[in-house]
C-alpha positions as CSV (number, residue, x, y, z in Angstrom):
1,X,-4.9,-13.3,-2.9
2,X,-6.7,-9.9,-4.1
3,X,-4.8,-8.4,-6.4
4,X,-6.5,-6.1,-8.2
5,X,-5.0,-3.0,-6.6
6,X,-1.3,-4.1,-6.9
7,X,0.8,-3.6,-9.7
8,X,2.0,-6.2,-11.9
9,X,5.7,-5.6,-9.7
10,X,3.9,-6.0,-6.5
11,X,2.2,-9.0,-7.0
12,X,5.0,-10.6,-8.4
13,X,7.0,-9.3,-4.8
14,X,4.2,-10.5,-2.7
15,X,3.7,-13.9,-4.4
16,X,7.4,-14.8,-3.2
17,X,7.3,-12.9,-0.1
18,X,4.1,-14.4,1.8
19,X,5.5,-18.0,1.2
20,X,9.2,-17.2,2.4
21,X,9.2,-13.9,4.8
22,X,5.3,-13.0,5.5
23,X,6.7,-10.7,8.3
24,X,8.5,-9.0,6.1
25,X,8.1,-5.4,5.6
26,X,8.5,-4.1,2.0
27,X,8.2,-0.3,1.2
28,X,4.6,0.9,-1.4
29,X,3.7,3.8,-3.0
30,X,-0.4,4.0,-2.7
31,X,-2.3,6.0,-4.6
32,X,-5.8,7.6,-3.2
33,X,-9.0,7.9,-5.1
34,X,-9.6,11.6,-5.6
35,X,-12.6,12.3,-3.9
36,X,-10.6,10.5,-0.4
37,X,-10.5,12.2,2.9
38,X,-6.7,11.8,3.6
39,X,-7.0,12.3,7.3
40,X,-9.2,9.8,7.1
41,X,-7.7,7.1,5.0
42,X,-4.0,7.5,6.6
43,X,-5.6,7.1,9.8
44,X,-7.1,3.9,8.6
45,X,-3.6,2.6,7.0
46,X,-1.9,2.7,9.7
47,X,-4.5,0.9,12.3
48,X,-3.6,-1.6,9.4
49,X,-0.2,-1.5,9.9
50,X,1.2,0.7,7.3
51,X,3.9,2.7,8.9
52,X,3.3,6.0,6.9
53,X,6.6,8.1,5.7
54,X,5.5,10.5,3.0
55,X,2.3,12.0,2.0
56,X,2.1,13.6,-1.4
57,X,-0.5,15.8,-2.0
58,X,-1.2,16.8,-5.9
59,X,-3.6,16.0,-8.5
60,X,-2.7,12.2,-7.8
61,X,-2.5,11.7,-3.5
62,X,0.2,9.1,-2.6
63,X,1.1,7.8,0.6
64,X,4.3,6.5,0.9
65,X,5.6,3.7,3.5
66,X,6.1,0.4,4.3
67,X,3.6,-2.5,5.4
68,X,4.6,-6.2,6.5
69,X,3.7,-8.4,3.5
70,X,0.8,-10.2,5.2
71,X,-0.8,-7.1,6.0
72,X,-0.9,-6.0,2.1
73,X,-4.4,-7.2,1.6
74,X,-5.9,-5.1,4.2
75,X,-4.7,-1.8,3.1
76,X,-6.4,-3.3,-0.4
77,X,-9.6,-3.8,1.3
78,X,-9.4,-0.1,2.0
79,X,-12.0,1.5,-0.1
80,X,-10.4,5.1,-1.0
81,X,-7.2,3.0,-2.1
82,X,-6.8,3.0,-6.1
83,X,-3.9,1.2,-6.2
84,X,-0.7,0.2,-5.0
85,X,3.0,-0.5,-6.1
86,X,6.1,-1.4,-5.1
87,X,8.4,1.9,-3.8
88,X,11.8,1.6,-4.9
89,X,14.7,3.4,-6.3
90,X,14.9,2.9,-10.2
């Protein structure tokens, strides 16, 4: 696995996840390079599979949502993605 986008949390989530519950969906928080078309890029996460919730717009873009685990390195492959972590209540 990729995991140079995913937080420390995620990964660790992921890791257990893909072996036990692969369809699972788990909600993210990703965060967009600045210079990204968001149009563009949410478009692009949901072909993927990301079913989008929230879109913050603000000096850092996030795009909130959940994704089945086995479709987490997709939305990593996506270029304008900076990175991504686990959304959950603290």
């Amino acid at each position: 696995m990729t995991a140079t986008k995913y937080s420390a949390e995620l990964t660790s989530v992921v890791t257990n996840k893909l072996q036990i519950a692969p369809d699972d969906y788990i909600d993210v928080r990703i965060f967009l390079e600045p210079d990204s078309i968001l149009e563009n890029v949410s478009a692009e996460l949901e072909a993927k599979g990301m079913k989008i919730r929230t879109i913050i717009e603000g000096p850092d873009v996030q795009v909130r949502g959940s994704i089945a685990v086995k479709n987490l390195n997709d939305i990593n492959a996506v270029a304008e993605v900076d990175r991504i972590e686990h959304d959950h209540a603290l």
